[in-house]
C-alpha angles and dihedrals in degrees: 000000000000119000089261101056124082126215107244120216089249086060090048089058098050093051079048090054092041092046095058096051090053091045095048088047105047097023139219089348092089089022082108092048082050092050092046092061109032077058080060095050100044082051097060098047088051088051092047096045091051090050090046083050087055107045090044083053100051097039 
């Protein structure tokens, strides 16, 4: 991914995906880099939740 690409959240779901097969076929070695990103995603949802929160209450 270059500098001026973002990761969207769908990309961040599929990492997620791939992450966890990887993790339930090697084991605990890559479980931080699985933690790293499930924070990520947990992050996200909390951040989209609140925006959703936002827009429902100014409307």
């Amino acid at each position: 991914m270059t500098q001026s690409q973002q990761l969207t959240d769908e990309n961040l779901q599929a990492a997620y995906k791939v992450i966890a097969c990887i993790v339930r076929q090697h084991g605990e070695t890559y479980l931080p880099i699985f933690k790293r990103v499930h924070e990520e995603v947990e992050l996200r949802k909390k951040q989209n939740d609140l925006l959703s929160l936002a827009i429902t209450l100014a409307e």
